[in-house]
PyMOL Python script that loads the backbone (N, CA, C, O; Angstrom):
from pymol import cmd

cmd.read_pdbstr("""\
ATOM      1  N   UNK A   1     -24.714  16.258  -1.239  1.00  0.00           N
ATOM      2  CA  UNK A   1     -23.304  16.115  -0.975  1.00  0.00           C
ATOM      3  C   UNK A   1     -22.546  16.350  -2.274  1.00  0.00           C
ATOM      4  O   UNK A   1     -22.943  15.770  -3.285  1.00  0.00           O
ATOM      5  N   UNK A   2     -21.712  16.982  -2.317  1.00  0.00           N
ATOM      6  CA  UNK A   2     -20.830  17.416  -3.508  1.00  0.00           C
ATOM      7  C   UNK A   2     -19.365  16.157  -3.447  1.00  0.00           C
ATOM      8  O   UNK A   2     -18.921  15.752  -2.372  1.00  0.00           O
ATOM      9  N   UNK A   3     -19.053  15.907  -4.217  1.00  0.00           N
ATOM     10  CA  UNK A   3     -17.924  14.805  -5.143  1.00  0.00           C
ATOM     11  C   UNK A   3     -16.606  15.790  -5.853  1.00  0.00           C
ATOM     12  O   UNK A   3     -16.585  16.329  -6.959  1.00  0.00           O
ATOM     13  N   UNK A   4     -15.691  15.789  -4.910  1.00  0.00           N
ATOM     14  CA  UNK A   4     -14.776  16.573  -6.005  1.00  0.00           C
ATOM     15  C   UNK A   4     -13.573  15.591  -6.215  1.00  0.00           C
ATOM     16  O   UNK A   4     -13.511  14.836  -5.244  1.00  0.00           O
ATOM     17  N   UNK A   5     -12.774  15.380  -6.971  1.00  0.00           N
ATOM     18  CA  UNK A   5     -12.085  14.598  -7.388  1.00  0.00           C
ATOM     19  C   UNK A   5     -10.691  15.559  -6.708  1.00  0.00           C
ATOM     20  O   UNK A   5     -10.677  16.770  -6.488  1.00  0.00           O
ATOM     21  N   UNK A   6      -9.576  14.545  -6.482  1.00  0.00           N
ATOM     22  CA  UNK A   6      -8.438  14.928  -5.875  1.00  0.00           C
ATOM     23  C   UNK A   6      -7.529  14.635  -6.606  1.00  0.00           C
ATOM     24  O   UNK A   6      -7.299  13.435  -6.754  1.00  0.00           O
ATOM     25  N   UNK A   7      -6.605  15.742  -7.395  1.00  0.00           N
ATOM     26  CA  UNK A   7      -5.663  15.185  -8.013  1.00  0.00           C
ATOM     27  C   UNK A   7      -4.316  15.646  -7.528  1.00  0.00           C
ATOM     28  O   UNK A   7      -4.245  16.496  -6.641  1.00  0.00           O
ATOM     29  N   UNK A   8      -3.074  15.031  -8.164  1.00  0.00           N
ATOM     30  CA  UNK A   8      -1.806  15.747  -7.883  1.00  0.00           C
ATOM     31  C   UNK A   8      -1.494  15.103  -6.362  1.00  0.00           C
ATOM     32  O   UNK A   8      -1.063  15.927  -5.556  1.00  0.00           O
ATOM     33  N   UNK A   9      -1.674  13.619  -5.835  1.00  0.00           N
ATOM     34  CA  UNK A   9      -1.509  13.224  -4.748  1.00  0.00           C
ATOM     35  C   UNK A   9      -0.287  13.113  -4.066  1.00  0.00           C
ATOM     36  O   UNK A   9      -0.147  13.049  -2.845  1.00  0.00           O
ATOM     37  N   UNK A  10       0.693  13.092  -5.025  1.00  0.00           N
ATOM     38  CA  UNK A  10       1.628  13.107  -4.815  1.00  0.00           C
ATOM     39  C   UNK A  10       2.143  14.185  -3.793  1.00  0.00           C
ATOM     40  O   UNK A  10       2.872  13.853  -2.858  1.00  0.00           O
ATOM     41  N   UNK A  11       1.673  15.721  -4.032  1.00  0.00           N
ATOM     42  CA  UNK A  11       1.629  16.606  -3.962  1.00  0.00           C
ATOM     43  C   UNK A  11       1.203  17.210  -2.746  1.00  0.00           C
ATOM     44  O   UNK A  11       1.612  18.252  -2.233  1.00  0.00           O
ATOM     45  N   UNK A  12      -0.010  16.116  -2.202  1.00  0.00           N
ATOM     46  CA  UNK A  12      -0.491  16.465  -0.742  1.00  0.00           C
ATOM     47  C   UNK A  12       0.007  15.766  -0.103  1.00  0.00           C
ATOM     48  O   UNK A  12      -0.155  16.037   1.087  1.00  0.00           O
ATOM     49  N   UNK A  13       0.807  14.604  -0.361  1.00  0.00           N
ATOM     50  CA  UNK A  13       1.425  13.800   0.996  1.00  0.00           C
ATOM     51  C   UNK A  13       2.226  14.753   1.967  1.00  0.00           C
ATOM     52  O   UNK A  13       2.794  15.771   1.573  1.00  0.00           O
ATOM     53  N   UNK A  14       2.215  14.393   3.050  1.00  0.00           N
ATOM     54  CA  UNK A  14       2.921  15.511   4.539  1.00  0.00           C
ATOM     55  C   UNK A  14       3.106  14.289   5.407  1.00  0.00           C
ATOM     56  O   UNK A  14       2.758  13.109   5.436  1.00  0.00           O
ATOM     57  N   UNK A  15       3.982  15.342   6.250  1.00  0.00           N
ATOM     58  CA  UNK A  15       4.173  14.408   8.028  1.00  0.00           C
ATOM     59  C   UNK A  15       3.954  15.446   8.668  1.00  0.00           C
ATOM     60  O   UNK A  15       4.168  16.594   8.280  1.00  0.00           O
ATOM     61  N   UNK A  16       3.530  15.121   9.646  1.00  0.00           N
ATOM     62  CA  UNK A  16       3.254  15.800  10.883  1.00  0.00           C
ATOM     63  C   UNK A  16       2.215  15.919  11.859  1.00  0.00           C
ATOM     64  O   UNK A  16       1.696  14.839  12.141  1.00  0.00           O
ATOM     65  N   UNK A  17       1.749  16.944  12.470  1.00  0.00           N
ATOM     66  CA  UNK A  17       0.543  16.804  13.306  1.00  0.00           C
ATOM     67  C   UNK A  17      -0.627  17.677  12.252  1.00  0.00           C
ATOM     68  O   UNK A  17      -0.510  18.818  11.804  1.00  0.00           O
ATOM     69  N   UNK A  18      -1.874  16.592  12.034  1.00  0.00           N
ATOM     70  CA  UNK A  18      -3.001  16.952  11.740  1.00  0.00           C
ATOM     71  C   UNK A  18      -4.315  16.283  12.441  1.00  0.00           C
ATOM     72  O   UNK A  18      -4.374  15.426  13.323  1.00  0.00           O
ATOM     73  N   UNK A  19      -5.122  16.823  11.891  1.00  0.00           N
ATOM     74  CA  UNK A  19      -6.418  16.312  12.338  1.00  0.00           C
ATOM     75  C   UNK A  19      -7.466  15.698  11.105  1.00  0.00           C
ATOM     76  O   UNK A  19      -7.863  16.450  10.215  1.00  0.00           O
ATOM     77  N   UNK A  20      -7.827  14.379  11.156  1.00  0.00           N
ATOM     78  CA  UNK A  20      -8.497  13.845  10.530  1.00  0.00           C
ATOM     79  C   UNK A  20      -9.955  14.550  10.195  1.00  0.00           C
ATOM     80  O   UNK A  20     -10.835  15.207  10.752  1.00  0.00           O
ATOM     81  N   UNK A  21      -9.649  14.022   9.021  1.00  0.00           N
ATOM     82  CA  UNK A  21     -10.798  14.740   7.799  1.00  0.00           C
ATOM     83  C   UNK A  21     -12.304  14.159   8.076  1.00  0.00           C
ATOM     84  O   UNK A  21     -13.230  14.964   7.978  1.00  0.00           O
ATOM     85  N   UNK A  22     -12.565  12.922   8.385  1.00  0.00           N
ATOM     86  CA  UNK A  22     -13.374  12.441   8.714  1.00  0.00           C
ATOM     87  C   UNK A  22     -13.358  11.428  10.125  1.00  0.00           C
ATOM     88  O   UNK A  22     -12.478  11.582  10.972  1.00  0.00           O
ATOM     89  N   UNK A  23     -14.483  10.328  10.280  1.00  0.00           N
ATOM     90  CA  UNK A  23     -14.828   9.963  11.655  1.00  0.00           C
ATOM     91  C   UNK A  23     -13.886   8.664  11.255  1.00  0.00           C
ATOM     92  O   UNK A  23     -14.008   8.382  10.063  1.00  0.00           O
ATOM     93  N   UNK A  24     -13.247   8.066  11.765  1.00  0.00           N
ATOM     94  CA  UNK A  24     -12.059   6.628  11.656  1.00  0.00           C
ATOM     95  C   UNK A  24     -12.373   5.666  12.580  1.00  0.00           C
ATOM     96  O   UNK A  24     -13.043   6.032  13.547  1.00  0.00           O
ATOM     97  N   UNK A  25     -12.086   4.681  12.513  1.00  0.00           N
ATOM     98  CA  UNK A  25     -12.239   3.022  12.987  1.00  0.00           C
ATOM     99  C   UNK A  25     -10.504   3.096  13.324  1.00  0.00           C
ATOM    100  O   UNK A  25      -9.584   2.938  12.522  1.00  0.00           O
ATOM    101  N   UNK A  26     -10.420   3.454  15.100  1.00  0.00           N
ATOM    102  CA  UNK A  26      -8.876   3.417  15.516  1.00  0.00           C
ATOM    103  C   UNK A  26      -8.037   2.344  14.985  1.00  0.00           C
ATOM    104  O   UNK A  26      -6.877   2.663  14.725  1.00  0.00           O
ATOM    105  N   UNK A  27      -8.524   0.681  14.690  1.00  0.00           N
ATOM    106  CA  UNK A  27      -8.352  -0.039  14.604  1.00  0.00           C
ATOM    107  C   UNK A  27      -7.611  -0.153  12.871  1.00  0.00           C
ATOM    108  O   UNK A  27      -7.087  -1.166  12.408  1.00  0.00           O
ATOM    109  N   UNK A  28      -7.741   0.960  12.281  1.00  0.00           N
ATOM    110  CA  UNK A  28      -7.631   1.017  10.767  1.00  0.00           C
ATOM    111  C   UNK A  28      -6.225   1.504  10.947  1.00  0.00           C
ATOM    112  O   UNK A  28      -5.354   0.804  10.431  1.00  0.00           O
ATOM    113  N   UNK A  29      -5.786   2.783  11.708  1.00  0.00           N
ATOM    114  CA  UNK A  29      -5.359   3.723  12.271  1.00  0.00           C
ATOM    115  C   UNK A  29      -3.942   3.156  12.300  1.00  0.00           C
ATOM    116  O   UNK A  29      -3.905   2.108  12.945  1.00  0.00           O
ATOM    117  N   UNK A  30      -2.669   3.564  11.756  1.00  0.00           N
ATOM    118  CA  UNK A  30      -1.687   3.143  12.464  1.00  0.00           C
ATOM    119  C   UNK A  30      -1.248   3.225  13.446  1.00  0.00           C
ATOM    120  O   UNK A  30      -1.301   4.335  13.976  1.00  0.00           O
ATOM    121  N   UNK A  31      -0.648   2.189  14.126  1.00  0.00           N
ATOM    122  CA  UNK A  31      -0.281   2.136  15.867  1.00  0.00           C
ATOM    123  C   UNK A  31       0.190   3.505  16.075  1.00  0.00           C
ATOM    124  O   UNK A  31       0.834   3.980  15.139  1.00  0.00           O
ATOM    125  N   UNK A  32       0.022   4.173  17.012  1.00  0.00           N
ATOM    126  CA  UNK A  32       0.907   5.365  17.551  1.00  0.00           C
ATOM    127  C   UNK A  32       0.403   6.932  16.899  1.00  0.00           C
ATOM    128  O   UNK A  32       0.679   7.987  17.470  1.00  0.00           O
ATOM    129  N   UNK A  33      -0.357   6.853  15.641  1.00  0.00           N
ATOM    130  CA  UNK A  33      -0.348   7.977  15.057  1.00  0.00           C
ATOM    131  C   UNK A  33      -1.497   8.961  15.625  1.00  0.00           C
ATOM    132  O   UNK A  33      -1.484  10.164  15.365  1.00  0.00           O
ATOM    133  N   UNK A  34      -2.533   8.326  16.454  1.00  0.00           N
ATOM    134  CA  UNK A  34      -3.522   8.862  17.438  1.00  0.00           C
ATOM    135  C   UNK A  34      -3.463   9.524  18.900  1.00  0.00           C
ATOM    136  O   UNK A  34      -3.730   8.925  19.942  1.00  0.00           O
ATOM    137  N   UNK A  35      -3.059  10.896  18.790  1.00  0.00           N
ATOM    138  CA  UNK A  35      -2.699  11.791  19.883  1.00  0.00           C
ATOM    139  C   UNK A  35      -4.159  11.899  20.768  1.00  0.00           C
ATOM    140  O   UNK A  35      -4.206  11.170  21.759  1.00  0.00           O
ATOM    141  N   UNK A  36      -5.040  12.529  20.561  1.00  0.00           N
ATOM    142  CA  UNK A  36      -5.853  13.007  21.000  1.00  0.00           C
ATOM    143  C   UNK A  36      -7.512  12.687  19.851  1.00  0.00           C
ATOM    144  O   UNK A  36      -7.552  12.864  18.634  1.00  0.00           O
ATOM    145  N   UNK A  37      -8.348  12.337  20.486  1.00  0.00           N
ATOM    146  CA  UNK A  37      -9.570  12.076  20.160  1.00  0.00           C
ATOM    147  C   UNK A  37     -10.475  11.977  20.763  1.00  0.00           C
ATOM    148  O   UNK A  37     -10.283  11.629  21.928  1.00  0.00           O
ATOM    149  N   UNK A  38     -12.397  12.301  20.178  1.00  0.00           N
ATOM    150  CA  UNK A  38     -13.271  11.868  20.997  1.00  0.00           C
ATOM    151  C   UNK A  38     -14.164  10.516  20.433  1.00  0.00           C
ATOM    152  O   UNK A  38     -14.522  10.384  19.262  1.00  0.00           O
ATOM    153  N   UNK A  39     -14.382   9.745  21.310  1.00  0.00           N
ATOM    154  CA  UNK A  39     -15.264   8.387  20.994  1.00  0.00           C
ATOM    155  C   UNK A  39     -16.558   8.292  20.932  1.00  0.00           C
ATOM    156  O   UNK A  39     -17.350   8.618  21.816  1.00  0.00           O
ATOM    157  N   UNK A  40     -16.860   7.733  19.629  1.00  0.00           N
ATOM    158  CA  UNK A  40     -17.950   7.519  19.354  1.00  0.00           C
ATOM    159  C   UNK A  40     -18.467   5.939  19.330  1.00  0.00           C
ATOM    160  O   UNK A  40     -18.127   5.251  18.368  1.00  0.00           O
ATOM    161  N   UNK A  41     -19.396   5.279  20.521  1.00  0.00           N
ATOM    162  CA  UNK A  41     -19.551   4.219  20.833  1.00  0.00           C
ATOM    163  C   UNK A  41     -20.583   3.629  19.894  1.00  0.00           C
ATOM    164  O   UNK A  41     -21.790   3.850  19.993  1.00  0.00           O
ATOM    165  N   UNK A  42     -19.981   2.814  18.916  1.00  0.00           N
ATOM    166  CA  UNK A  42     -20.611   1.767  17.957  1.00  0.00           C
ATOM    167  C   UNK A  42     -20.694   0.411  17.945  1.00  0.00           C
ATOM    168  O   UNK A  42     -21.139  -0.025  16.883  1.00  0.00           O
ATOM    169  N   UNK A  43     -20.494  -0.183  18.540  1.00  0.00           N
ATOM    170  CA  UNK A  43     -19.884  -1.995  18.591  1.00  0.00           C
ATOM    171  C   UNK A  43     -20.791  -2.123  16.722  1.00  0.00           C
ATOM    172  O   UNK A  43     -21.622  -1.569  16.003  1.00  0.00           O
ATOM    173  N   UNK A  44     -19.561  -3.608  16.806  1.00  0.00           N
ATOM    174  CA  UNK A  44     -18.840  -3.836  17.164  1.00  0.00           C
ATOM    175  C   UNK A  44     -17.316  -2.992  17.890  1.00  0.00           C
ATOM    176  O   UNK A  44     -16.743  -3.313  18.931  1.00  0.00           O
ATOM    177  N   UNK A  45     -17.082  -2.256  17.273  1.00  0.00           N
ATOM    178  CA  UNK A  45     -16.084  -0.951  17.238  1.00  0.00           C
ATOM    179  C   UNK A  45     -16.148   0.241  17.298  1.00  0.00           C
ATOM    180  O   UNK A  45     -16.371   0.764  16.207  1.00  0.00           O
ATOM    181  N   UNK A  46     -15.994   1.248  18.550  1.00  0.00           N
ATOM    182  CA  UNK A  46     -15.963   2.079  18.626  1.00  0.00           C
ATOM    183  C   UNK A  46     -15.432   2.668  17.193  1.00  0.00           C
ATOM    184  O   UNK A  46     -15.065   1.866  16.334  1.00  0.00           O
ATOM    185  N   UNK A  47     -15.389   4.241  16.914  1.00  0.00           N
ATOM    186  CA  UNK A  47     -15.091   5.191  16.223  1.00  0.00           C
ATOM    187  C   UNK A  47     -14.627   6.429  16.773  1.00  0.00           C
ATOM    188  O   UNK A  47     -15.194   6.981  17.716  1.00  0.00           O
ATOM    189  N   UNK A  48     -12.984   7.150  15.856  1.00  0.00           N
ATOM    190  CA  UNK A  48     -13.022   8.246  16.776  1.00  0.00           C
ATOM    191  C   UNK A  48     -13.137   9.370  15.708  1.00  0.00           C
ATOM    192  O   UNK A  48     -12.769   9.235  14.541  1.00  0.00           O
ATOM    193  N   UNK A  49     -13.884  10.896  16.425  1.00  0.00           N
ATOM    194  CA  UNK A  49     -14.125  11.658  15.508  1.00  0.00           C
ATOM    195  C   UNK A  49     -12.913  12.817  16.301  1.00  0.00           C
ATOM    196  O   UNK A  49     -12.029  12.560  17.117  1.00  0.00           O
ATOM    197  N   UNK A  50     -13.372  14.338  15.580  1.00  0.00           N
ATOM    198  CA  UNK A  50     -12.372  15.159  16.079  1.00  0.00           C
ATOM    199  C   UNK A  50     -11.118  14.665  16.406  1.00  0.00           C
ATOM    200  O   UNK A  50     -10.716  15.145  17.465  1.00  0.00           O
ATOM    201  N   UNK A  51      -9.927  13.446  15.595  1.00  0.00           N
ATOM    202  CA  UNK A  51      -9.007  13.062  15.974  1.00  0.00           C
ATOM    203  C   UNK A  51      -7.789  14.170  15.628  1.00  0.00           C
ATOM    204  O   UNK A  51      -7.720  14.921  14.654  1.00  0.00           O
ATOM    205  N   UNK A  52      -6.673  13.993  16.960  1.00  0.00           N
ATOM    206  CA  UNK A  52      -5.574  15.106  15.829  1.00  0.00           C
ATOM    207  C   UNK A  52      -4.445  13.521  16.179  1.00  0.00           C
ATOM    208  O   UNK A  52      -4.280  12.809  17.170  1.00  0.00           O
ATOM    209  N   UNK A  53      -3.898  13.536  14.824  1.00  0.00           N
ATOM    210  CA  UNK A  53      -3.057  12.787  14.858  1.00  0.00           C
ATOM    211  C   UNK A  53      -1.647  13.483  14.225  1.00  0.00           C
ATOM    212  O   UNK A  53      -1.530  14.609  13.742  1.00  0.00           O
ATOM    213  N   UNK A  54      -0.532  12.344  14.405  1.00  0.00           N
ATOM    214  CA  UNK A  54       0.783  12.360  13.882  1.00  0.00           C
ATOM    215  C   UNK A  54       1.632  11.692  12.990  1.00  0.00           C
ATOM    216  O   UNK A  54       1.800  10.568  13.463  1.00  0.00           O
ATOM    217  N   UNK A  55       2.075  11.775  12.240  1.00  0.00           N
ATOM    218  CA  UNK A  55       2.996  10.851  11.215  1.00  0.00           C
ATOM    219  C   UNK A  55       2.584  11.608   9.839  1.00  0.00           C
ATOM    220  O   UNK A  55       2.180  12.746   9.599  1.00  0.00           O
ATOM    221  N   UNK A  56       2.908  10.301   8.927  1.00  0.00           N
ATOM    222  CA  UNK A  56       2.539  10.262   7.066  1.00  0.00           C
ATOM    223  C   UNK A  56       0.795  10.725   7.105  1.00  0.00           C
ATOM    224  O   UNK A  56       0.041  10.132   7.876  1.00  0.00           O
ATOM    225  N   UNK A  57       0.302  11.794   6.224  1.00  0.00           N
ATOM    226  CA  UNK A  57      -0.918  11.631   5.606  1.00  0.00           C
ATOM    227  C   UNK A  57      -1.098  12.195   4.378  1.00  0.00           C
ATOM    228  O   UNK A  57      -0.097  12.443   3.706  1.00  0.00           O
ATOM    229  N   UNK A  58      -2.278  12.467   3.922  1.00  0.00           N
ATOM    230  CA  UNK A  58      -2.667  12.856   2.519  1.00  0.00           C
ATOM    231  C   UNK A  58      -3.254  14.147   3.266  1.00  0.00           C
ATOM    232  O   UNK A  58      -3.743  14.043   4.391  1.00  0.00           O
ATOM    233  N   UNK A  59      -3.176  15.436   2.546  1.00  0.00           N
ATOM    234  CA  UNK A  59      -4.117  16.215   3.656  1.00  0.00           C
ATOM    235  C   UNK A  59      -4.830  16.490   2.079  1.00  0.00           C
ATOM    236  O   UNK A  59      -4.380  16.483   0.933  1.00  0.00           O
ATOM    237  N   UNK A  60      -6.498  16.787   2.826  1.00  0.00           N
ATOM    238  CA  UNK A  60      -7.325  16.820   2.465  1.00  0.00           C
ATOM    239  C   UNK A  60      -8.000  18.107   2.413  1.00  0.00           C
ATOM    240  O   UNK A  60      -8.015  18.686   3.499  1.00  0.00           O
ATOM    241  N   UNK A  61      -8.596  18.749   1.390  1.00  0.00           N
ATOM    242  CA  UNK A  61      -9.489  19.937   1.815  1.00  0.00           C
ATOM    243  C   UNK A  61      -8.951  20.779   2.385  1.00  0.00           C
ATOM    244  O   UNK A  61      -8.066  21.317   1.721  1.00  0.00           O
ATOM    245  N   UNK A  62      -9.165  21.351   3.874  1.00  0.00           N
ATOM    246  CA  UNK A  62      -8.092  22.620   4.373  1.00  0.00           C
ATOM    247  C   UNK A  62      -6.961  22.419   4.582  1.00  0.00           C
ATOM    248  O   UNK A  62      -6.787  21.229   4.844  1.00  0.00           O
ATOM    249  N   UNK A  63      -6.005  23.034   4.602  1.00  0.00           N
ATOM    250  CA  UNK A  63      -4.811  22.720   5.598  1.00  0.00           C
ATOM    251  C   UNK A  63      -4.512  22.206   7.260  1.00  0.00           C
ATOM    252  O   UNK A  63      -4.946  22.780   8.259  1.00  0.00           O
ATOM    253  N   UNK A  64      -3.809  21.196   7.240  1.00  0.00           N
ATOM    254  CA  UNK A  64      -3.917  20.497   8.746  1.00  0.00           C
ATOM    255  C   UNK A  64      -4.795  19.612   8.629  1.00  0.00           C
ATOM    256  O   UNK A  64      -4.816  18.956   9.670  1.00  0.00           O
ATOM    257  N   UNK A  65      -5.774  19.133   7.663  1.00  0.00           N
ATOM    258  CA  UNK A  65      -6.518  18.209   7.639  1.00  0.00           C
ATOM    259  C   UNK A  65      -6.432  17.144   6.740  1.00  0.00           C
ATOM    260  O   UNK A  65      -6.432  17.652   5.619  1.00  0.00           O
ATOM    261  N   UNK A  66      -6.345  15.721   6.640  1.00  0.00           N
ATOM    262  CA  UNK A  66      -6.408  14.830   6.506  1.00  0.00           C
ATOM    263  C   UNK A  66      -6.334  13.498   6.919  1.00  0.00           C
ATOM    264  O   UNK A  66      -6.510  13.181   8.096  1.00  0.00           O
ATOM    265  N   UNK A  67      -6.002  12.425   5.734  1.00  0.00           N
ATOM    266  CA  UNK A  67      -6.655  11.415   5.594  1.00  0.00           C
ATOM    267  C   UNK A  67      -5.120  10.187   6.294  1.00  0.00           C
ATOM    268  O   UNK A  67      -4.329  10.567   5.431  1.00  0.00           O
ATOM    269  N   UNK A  68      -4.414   9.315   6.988  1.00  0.00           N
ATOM    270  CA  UNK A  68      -3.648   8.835   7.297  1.00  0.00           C
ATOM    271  C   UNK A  68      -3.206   8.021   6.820  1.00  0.00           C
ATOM    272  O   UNK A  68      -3.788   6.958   6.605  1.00  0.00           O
ATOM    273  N   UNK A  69      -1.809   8.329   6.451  1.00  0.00           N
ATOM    274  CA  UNK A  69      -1.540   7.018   4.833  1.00  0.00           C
ATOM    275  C   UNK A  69      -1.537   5.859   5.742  1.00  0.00           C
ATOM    276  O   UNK A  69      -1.992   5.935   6.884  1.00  0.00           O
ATOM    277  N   UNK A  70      -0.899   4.516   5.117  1.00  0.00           N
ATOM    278  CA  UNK A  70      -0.458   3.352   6.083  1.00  0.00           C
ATOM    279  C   UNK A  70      -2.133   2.935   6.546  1.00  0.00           C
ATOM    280  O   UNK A  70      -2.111   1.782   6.977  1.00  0.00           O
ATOM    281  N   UNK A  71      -3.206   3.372   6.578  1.00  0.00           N
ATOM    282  CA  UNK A  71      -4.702   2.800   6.878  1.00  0.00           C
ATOM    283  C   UNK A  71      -4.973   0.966   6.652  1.00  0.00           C
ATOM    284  O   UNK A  71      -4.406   0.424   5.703  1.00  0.00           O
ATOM    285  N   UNK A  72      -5.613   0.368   7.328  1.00  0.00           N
ATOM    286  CA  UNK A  72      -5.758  -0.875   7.194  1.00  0.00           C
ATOM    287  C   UNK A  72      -6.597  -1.286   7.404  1.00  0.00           C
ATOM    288  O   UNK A  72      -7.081  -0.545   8.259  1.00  0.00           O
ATOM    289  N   UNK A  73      -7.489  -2.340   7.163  1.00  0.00           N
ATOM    290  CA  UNK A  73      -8.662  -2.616   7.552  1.00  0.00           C
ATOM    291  C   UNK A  73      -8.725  -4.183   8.204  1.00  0.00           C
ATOM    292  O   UNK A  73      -8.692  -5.218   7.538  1.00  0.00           O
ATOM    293  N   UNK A  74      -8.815  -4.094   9.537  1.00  0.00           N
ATOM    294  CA  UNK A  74      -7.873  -4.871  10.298  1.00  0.00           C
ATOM    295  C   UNK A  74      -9.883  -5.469  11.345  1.00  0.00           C
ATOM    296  O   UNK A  74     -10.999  -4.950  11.372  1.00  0.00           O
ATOM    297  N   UNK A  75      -9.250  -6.778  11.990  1.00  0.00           N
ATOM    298  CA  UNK A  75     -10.246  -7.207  12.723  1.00  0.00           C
ATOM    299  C   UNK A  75      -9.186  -8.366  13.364  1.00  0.00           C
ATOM    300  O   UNK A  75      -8.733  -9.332  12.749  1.00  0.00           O
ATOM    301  N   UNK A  76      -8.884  -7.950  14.957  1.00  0.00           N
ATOM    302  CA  UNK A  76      -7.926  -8.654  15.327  1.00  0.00           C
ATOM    303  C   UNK A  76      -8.102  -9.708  16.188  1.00  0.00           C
ATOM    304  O   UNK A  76      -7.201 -10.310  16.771  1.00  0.00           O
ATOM    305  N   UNK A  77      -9.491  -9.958  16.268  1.00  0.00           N
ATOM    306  CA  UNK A  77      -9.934 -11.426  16.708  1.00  0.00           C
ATOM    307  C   UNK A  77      -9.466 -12.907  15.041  1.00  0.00           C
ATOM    308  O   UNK A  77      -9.139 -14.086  14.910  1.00  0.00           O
ATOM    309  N   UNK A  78      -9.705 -11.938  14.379  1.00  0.00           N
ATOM    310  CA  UNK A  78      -9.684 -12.928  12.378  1.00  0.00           C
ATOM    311  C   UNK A  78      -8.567 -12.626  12.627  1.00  0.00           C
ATOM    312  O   UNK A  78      -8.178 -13.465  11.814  1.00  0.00           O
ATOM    313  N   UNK A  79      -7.617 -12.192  13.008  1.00  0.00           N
ATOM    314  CA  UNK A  79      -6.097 -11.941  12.730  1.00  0.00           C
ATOM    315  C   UNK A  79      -5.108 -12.678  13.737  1.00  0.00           C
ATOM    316  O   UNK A  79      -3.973 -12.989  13.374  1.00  0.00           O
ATOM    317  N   UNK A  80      -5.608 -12.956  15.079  1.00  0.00           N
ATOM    318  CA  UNK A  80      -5.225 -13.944  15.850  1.00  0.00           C
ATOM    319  C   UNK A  80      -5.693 -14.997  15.443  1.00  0.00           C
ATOM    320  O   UNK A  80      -4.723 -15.727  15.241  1.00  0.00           O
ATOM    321  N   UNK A  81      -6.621 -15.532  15.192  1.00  0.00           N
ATOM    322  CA  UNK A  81      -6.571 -16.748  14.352  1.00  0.00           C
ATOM    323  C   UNK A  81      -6.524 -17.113  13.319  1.00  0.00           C
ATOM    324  O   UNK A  81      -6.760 -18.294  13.063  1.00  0.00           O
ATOM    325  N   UNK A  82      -6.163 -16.106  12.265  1.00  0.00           N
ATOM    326  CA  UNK A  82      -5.581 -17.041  11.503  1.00  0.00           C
ATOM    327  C   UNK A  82      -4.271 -17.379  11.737  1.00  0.00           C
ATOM    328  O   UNK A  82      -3.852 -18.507  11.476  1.00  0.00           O
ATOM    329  N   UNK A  83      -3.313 -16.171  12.387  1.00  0.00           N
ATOM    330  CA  UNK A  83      -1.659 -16.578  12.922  1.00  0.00           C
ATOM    331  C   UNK A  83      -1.540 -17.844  13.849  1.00  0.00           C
ATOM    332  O   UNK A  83      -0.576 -18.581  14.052  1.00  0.00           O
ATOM    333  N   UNK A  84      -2.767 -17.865  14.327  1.00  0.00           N
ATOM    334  CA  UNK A  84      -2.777 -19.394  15.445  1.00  0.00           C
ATOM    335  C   UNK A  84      -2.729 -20.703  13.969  1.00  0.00           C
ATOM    336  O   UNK A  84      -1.950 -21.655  13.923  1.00  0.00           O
ATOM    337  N   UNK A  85      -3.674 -20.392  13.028  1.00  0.00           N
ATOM    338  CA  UNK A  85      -3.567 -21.589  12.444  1.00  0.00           C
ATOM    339  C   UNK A  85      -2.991 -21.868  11.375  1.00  0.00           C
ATOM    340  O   UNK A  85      -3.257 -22.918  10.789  1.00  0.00           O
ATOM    341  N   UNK A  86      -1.884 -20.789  10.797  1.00  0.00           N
ATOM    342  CA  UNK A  86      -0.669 -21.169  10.325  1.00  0.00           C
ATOM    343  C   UNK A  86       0.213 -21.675  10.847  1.00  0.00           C
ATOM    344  O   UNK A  86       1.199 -21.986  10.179  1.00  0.00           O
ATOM    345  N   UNK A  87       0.173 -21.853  11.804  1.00  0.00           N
ATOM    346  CA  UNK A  87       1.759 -22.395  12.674  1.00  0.00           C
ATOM    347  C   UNK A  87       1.554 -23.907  12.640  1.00  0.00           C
ATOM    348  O   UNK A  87       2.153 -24.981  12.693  1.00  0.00           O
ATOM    349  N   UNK A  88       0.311 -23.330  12.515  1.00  0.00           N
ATOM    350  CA  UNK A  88      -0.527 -25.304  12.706  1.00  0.00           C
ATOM    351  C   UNK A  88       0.423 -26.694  11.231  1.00  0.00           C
ATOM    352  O   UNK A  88       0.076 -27.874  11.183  1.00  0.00           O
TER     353      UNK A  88
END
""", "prot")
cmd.dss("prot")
cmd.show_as("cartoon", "prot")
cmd.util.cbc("prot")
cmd.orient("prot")
């Protein structure tokens, strides 16, 4: 596997419709930015590959391809409870 370093990021940020560079955890994914995809069944969490999405990204490598800014690394069973037990 080859390592190339990405510089000038500034430079690749875009909006619009692309297709992800690699395989994503929807759940990372910002709400809404996932048009079309195919599923790859993993539990805990599915994965989607071949995604074309919409909004903010970094594009990556070819044109039309990249990475989706706004990404999160989210688990929303730990995320309902902890909002349950702040209120507490």
């Amino acid at each position: 596997m080859d390592v190339k370093e990405i510089k000038d990021v500034d430079n690749r940020m875009k909006k619009g419709a692309f297709i992800a560079a690699c395989t994503c955890n929807p759940l990372d994914i910002p709400v809404g930015a996932l048009e079309v995809f195919d599923i790859v069944s993993m539990p805990p969490s599915s994965l989607v590959t071949n995604a074309r999405l919409d909004g903010d990204y970094y594009e990556v490598g070819a044109r039309g391809r990249g990475l989706p800014m706004n990404m999160r690394f989210t688990f929303p069973d730990l995320q309902q409870k902890m909002a349950a037990h702040s209120k507490k």
